[in-house]
C-alpha positions as CSV (number, residue, x, y, z in Angstrom):
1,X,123.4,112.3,122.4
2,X,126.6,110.2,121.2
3,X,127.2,107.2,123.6
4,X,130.5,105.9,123.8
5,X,129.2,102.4,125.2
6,X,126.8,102.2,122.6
7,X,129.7,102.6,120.1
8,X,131.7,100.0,121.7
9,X,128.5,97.7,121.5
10,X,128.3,98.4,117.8
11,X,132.1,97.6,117.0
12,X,131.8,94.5,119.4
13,X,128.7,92.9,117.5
14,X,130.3,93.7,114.0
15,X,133.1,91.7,115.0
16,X,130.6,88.9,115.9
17,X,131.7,88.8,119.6
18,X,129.9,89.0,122.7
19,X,130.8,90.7,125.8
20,X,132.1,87.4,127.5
21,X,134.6,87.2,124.5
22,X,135.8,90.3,126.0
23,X,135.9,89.2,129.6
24,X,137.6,86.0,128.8
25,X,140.3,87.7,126.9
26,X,140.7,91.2,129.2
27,X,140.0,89.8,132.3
28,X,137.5,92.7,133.2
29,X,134.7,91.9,135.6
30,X,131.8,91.2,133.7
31,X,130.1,94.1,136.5
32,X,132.9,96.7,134.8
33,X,132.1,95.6,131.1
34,X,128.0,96.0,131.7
35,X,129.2,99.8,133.0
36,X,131.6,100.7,129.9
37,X,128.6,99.8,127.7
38,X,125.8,101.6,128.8
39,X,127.7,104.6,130.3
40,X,127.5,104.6,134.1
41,X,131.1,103.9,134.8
42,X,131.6,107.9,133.9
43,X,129.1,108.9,135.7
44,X,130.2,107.7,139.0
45,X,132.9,109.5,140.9
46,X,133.9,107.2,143.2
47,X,135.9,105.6,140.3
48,X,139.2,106.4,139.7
49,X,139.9,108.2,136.3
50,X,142.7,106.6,136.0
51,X,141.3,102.7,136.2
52,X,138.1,103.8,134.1
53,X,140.4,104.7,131.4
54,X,142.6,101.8,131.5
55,X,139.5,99.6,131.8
56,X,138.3,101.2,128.3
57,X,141.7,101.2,126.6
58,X,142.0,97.5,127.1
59,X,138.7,96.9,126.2
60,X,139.8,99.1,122.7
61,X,142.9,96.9,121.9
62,X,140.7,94.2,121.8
63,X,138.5,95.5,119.3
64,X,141.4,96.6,117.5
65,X,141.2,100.2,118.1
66,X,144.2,102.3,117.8
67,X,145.3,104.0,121.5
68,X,145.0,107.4,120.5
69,X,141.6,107.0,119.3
70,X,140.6,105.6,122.7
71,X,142.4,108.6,124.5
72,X,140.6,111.3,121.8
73,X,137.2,109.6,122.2
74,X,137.8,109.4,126.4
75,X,139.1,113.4,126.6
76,X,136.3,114.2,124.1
77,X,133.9,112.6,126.5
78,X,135.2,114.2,129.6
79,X,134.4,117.7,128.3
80,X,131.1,116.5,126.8
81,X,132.1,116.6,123.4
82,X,132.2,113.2,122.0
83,X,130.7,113.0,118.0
84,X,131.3,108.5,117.8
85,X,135.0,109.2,117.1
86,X,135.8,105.6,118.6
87,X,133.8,104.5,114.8
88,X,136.4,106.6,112.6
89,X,138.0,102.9,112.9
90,X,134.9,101.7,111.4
91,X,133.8,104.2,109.0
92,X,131.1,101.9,107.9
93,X,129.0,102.0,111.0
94,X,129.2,105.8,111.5
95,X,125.7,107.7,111.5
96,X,125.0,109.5,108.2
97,X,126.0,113.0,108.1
98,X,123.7,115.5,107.0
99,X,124.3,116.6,103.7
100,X,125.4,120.5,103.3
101,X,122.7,122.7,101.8
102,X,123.9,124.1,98.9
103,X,122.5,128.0,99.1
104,X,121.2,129.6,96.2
105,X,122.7,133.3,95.0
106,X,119.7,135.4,93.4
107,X,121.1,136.2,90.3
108,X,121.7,139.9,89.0
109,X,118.7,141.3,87.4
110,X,119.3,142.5,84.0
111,X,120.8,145.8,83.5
112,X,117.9,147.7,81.6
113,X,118.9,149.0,77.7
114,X,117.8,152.1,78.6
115,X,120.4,152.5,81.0
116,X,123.3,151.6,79.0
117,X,126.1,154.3,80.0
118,X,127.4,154.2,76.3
119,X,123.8,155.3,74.7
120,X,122.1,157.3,77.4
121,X,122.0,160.9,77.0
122,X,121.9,163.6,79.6
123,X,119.6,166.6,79.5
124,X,120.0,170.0,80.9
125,X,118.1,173.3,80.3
126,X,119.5,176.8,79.8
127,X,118.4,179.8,80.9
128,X,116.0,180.5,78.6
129,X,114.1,176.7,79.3
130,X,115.7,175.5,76.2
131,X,116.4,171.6,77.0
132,X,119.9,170.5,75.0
133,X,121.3,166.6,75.3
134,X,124.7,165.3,75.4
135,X,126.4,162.1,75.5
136,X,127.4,161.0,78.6
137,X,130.5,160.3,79.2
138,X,131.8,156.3,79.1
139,X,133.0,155.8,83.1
140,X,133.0,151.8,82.6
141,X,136.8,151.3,80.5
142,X,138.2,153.9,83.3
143,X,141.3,152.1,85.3
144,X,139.9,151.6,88.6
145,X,142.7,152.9,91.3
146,X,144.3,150.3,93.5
147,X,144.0,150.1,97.3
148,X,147.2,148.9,97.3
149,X,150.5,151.0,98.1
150,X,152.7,151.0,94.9
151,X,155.8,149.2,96.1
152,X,159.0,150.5,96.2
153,X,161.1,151.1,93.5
154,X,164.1,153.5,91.9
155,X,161.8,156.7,91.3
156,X,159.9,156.7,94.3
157,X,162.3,156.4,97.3
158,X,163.3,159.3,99.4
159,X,167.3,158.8,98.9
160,X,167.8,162.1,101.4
161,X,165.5,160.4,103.7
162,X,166.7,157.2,103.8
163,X,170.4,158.7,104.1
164,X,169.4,160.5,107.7
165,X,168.1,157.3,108.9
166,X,171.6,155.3,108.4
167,X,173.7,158.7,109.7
168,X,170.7,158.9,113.0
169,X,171.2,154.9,113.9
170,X,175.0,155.3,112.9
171,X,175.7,158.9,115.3
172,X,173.6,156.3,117.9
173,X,175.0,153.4,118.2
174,X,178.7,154.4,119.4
175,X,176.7,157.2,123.0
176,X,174.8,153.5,123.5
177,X,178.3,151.5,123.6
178,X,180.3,154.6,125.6
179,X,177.3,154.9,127.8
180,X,177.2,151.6,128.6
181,X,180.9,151.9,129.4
182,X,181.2,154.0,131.3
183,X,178.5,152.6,134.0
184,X,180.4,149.4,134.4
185,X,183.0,151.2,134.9
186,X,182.3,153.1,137.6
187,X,180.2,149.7,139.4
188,X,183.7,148.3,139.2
189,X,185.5,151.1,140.8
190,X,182.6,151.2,143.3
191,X,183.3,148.0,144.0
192,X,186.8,148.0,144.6
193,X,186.8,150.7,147.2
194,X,184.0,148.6,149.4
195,X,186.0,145.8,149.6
196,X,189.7,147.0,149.9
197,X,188.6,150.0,152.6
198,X,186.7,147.2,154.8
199,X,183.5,149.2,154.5
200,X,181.2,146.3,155.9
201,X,184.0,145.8,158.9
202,X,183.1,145.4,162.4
203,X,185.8,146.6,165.3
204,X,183.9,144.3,167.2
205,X,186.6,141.3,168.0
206,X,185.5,138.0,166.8
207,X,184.5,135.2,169.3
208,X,185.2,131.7,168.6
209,X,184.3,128.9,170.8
210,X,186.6,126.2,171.3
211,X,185.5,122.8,171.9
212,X,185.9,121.5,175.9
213,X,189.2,119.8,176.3
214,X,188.8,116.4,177.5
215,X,188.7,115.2,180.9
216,X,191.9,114.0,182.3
217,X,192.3,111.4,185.2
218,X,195.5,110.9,187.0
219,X,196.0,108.0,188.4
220,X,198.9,107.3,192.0
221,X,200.1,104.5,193.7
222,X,199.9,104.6,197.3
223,X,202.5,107.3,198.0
224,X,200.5,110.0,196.2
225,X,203.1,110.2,193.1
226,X,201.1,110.4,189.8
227,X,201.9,107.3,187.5
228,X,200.3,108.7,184.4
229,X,197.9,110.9,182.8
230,X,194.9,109.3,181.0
231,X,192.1,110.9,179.0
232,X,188.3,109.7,179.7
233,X,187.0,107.5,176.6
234,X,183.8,110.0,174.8
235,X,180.7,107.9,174.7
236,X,179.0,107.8,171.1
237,X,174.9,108.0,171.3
238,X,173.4,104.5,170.8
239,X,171.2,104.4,168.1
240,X,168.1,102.0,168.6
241,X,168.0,99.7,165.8
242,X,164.4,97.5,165.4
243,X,164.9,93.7,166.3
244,X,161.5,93.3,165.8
245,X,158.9,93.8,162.7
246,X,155.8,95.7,162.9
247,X,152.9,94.5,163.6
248,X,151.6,95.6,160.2
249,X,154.1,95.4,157.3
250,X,154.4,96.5,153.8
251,X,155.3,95.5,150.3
252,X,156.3,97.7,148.3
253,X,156.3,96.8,144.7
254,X,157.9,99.0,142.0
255,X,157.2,98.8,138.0
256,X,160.8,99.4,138.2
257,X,160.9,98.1,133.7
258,X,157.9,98.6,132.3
259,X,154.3,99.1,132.4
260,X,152.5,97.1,134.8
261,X,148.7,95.8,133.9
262,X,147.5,94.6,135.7
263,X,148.9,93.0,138.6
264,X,146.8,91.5,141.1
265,X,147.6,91.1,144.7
266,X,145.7,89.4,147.8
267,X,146.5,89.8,152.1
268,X,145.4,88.6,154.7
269,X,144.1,92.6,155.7
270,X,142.3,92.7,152.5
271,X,141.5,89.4,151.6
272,X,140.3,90.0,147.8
273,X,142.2,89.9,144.5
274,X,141.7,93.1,143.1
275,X,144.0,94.5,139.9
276,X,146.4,97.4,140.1
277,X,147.8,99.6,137.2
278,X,151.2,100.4,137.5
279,X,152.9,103.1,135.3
280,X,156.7,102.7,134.8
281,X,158.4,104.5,137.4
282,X,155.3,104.3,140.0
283,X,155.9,102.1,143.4
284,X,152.7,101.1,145.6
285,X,153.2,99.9,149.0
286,X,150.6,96.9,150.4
287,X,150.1,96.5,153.7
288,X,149.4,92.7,155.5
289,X,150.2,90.8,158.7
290,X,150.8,87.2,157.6
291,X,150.3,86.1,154.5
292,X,150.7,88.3,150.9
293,X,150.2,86.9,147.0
294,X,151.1,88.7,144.2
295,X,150.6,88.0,140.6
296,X,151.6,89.7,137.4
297,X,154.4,90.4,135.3
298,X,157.5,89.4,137.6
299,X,160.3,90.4,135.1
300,X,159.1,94.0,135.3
301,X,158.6,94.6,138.5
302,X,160.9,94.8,141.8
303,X,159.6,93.6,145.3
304,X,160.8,95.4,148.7
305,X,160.4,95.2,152.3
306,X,161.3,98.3,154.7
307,X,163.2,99.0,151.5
308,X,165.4,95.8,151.2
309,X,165.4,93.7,147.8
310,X,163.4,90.7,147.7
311,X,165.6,88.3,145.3
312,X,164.5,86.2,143.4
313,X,161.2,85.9,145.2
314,X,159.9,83.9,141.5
315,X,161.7,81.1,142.1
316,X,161.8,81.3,145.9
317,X,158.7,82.2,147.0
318,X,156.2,81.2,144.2
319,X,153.1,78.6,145.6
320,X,151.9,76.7,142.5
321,X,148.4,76.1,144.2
322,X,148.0,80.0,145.0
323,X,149.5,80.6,141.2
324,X,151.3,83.6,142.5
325,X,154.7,84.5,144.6
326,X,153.3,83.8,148.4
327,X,155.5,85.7,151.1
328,X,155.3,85.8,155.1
329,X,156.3,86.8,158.2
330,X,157.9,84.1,158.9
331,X,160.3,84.6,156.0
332,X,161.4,88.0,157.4
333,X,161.6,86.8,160.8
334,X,164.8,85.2,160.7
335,X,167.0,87.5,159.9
336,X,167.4,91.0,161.9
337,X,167.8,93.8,158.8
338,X,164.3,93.1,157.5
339,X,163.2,95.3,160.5
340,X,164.8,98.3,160.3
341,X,163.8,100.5,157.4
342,X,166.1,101.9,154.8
343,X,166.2,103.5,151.3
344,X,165.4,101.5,148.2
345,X,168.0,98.9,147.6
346,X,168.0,99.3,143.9
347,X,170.0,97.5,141.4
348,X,172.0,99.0,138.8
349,X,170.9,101.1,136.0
350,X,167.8,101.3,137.5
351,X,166.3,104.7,138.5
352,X,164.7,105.9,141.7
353,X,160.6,105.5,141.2
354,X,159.1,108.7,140.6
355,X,156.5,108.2,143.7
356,X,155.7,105.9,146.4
357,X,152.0,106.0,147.4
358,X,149.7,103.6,149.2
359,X,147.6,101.3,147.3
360,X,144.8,102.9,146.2
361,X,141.6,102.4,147.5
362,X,138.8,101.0,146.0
């Protein structure tokens, strides 16, 4: 059976690389690599689909495969149909292909001499048993008659016919346009009668509620003569705005330009670097207490908290030692908006992501 690993082995070795050139230049676990090659990585399903291809597509550009061919060879392979179309790249490694059988056609046998239409004679008997013999006639030089209808022309068209057809769709068309007509017509005037006669009208008098007049308060001196009239303030509802962050927080970063691949991003509530693919357009949200690094392509991607812009969070924020943007809770702390959630704060010209999920887990 074709093996998609295998292939990638073959392409790798005629390159003259081994499969730490790979890791050193994809950054792919070496565990992930060993998988591509000899095929487990589709056969587990706790992988993502998505990740499994990325993985593979990187693994192509290296090799210098062409995307598409990736993506044929991976949908191919999903189905169960893949014939090496990752070595169409490299023709010269391809399997032999069997050779088509060429299939013999028994030739006609000889027509016998004796059988010969022009020559052979036919023999009948009268009533008296005398046997005469006559040429047959020659059937082979006869016009053989065509399947095919003759096609139209000056002596074979049916002018009366043809004539009714044009007077039939002529007499029709003007009942469709009158019928057609005359319907409207009468939905119109249908119409008109409903709504000036106040068909759908109620006798039924109309109650409207009218708001509660204020309050009013008047206010005497001591002999009991009013002073004035004054109208009791309406209380708004308070809103309860967060002073305080969560105990849990979340970044939310947004491939907000491009494609992101990876980045790679470490918390204190997961403490592991692990890679992330980001299409363009797609926002993951990563949750951590403390302490949160993130590395990758900063000018395509846009950091938020509770939905507020992070600005420039390169140049602010980024720990040299770490080698990636570093934020905490302290820098949030401070100030009293990074507590209470709103929508994205986008920049101009920049659309809204098309989802925001949590990181996925793997």
């Amino acid at each position: 059976m074709p093996s998609l690993g295998k292939d990638l082995i073959k392409i790798r070795e005629h390159l003259d690389l081994t499969i730490h050139d790979i890791q050193n230049a994809t950054k792919i676990p070496l565990s992930t690599l060993k998988s591509i090659e000899d095929d487990s990585i589709f056969e587990e399903s706790k992988e993502i689909q998505t990740y499994i291809r990325s993985f593979v597509r990187t693994y192509g550009r290296k090799l210098g495969l062409d995307d598409q061919l990736v993506l044929e060879a991976l949908d191919a392979l999903e189905v169960g149909g893949y014939d090496h179309q990752l070595l169409k790249a490299y023709p010269e490694l391809a399997p032999p292909s069997a050779k088509p059988v060429d299939k013999k056609i028994p030739e006609d046998k000889p027509a016998d001499d004796s059988a010969d239409e022009s020559t052979k004679k036919n023999e009948v008997f009268d009533q008296a048993g005398t046997s005469h013999q006559y040429d047959a006639p020659d059937v082979t030089n006869r016009p053989k008659k065509s399947s095919r209808p003759e096609p139209p022309n000056v002596r074979n068209i049916n002018w009366a016919d043809m004539g009714k057809r044009f007077s039939t769709n002529r007499n029709n068309a003007p009942v469709r346009l009158i019928g057609i007509g005359l319907i409207v017509l009468v939905v119109l005037l249908t119409t008109y009668y409903i709504f000036t006669n106040d068909f759908f009208a109620t006798d039924e008098p109309q109650i409207t509620s009218t708001p509660p007049a204020p309050e009013e308060t008047i206010q005497e001196d001591e002999s009991g003569i009013p002073l004035e009239i004054t109208e009791s303030p309406t209380q708004e509802p308070e809103i309860d705005v967060p002073t305080e962050l969560e105990e849990t927080l979340y970044l939310t970063i947004y491939a907000a330009t491009d494609r992101l691949e990876p980045i790679r991003v470490w918390s204190d509530l997961k403490p592991r670097v692990d890679p992330y693919w980001l299409e363009q357009g797609k926002a993951f949200n990563f949750e951590f207490s403390d302490t949160i690094r993130v590395r990758g392509q900063y000018g395509r991607m846009l950091l938020f908290l509770n939905g507020h812009r992070i600005d420039n969070f390169r140049q602010e924020y980024f720990n040299e030692e770490q080698n990636s943007v570093e934020l905490t809770r302290d820098i949030f702390e401070d100030e009293e908006r990074w507590a209470s959630p709103v929508p994205l704060e986008l920049p101009p010209n920049v659309a809204e992501p098309d989802s925001v999920v949590l990181r996925p887990s793997f």
